[in-house]
N, C-alpha and C positions, 0 to 999 in steps of 0.2 A: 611714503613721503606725501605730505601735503601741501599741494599747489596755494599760490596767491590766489587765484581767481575765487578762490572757496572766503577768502575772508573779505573778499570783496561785495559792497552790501549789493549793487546793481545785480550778481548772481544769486544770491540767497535766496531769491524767491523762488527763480526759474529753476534751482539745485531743489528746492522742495517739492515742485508741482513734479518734476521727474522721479522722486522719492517717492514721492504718495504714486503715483503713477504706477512706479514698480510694481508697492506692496499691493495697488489692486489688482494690475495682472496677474501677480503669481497667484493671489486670492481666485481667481476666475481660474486661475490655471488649477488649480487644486478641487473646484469643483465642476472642470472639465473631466478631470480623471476620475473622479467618484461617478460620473455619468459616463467615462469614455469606456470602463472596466466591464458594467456587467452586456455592455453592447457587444463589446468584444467578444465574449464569452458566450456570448448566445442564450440558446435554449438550455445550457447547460447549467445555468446562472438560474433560471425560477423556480430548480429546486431546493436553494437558500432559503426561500420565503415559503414555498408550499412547508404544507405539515401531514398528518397520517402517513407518512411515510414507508415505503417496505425497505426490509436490510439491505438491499442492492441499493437503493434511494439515499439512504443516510450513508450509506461507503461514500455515495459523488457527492452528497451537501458536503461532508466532510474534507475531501479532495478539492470542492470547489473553494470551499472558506481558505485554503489553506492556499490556494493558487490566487484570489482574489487580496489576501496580506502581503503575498509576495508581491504582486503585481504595483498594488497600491502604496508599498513599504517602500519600492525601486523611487519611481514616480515624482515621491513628493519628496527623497531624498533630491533628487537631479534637481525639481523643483528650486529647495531651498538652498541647495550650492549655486544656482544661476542667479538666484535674487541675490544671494549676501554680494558676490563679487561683483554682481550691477553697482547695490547701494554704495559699496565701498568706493566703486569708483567712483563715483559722485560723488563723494566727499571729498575725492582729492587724492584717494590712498592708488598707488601704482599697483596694481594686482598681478603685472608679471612676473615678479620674483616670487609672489605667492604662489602663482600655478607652477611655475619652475619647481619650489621648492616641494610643494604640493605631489608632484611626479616624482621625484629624486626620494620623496618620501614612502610614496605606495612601491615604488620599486624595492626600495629596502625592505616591505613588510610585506612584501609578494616572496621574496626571493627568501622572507622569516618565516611566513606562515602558509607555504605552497599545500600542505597535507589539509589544512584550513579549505582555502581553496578548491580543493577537492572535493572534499566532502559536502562542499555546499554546490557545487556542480552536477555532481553526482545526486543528491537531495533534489535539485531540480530537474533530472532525467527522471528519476523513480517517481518524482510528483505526475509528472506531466503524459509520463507512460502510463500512470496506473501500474506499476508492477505488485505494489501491493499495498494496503492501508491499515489506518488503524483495526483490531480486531481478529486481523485476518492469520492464518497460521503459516507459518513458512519457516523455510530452511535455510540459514545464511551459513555455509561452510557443515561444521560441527554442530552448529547452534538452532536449534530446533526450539520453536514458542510461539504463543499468541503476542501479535504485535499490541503494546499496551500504549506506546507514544513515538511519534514520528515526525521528524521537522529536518528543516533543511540542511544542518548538520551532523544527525548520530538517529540510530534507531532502538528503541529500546526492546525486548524480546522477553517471556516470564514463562520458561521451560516447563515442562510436565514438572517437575519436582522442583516448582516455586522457586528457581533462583532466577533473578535478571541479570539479562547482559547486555550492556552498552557498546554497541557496535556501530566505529562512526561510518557513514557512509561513503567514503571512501576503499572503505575495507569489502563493501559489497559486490563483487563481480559476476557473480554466481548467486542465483535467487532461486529456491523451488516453492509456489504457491502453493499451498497446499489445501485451501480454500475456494479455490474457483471450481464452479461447471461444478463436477460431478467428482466422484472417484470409483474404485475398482476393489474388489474383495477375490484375492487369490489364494484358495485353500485348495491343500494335497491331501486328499483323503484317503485315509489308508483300509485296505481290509485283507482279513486274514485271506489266505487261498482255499480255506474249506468252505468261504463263501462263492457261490456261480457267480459270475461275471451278469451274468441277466438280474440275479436277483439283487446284487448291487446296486446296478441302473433302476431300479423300481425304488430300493431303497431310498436313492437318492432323487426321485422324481416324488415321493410324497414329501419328502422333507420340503421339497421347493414347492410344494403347492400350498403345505403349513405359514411357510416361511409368507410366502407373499398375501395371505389370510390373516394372518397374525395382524391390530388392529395397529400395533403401533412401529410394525415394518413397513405396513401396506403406503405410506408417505413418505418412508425415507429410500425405498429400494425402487430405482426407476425402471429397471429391466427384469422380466423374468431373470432367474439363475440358471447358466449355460452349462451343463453337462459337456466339458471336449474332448474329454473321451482318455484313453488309459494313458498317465504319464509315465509309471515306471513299473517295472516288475523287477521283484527281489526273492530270495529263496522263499521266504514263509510271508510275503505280503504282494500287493499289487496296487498301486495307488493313481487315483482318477481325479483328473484337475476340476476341480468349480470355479466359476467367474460369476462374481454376483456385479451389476454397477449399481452405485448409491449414489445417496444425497453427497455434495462434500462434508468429508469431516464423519460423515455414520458409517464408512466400512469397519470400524472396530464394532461396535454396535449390533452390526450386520453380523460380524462375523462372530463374534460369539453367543448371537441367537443360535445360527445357522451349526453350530458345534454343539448345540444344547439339543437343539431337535434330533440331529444325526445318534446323537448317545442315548436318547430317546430310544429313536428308531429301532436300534442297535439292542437295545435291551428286550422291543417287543419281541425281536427277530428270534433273540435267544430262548426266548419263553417259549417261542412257539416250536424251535427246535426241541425242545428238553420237555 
């Protein structure tokens, strides 16, 4: 509804300098936020702008650009709903029944699109935690891939055998990284019993002096490879645990050097018996 005082000329003017007024605060206000953001953010923020960057580096540019939209997207939304309902009231227009209806309205589409909701809550845990980023490989339930696109409602996943799955984030409770730190390479190796148990351990002690010699292990294997000694015995075999730790993502890598040498090894042994 619009008031008399608005078509009254004595107002007109003093309704304008309050108009222009407005739109410059919110103006200032909008490049308060473009400054108030990477403040906020800290040191975390000048890896946006640095370049040469290493893979750990570009995971946080990426995480931070994607925290610095949200932040900024929030911001100038509140922004421009406080400006219009100012302007309007200057015109004359009653903005109560607007926000009333306004409310009555997001309730209805809260109580519509709660899984919506979710999902975008959840998108902002997984941002803000770091639980995983673009690139990285992980496990959501069944669903095993390299993460190829991630935002604040669904994540997308492109499995060993090239199919994607859109899995919204709400659906995510359970996350396994499969990319961070390091990993682990767990092989049972078997040998017959007409091999000695000492000649085993030697067998398996040159393999891991190969293995870590080897030009393009010697980067990905961060620890010698641990001998722990006998896992099982069976009528015609006896098998001995190996623990190698790697790079993340090279224990397959790892491990099937490490079964290449072994059969290797395994053949010299034979020769020398025979």
């Amino acid at each position: 509804m619009i008031t008399d005082n608005f078509i009254s000329y004595p107002y007109i003017f003093t309704q304008i300098l309050r108009i222009a007024a407005i739109v410059i605060l919110s103006y200032l206000a909008l490049k308060v936020v473009e400054r108030f953001i990477p403040k906020l953010l800290g040191e975390g923020f000048k890896l946006v702008k640095k370049t040469g960057l290493t893979s750990e580096e570009q995971r946080s540019k990426k995480r931070m650009l994607t925290i610095v939209s949200v932040f900024r997207g929030l911001l100038k939304t509140i922004i421009y709903l406080v400006a219009g309902m100012m302007v309007l009231s200057e015109f004359g227009v009653n903005i109560t029944p607007i926000i009333a209806s306004a409310g009555i309205i997001g309730l209805a589409v809260g109580f519509g699109a709660q899984t919506l909701v979710k999902d975008f809550i959840n998108g902002i845990f997984i941002l803000f935690e770091d639980q995983f980023g673009e690139g990285d490989f992980i496990q959501i339930d069944a669903y095993k891939g390299k993460v190829e696109r991630m935002n604040l409602r669904s994540t997308t996943l492109r499995d060993f055998n090239g199919v994607m799955h859109i899995i919204p984030n709400s659906r995510i409770t359970i996350v396994s990284n499969l990319s961070r730190d390091f990993a682990k390479v767990n092989l049972d190796i078997q040998f017959p019993k007409e091999i000695k148990i000492d000649d085993a351990f030697k067998i398996l002690k040159t393999i891991s002096e190969d293995l870590i010699s080897t030009k393009k292990m010697e980067n990905i294997v961060i620890k010698n490879p641990e001998v722990l000694g006998i896992e099982d015995i069976d009528m015609g075999k006896y098998v001995i645990k190996v623990v190698v730790k790697t790079e993340a993502l090279k224990q397959y890598d790892v491990a099937r050097k490490y079964r290449y040498l072994f059969k290797k090894e395994m053949e010299k042994y034979e020769e020398k018996k025979s």
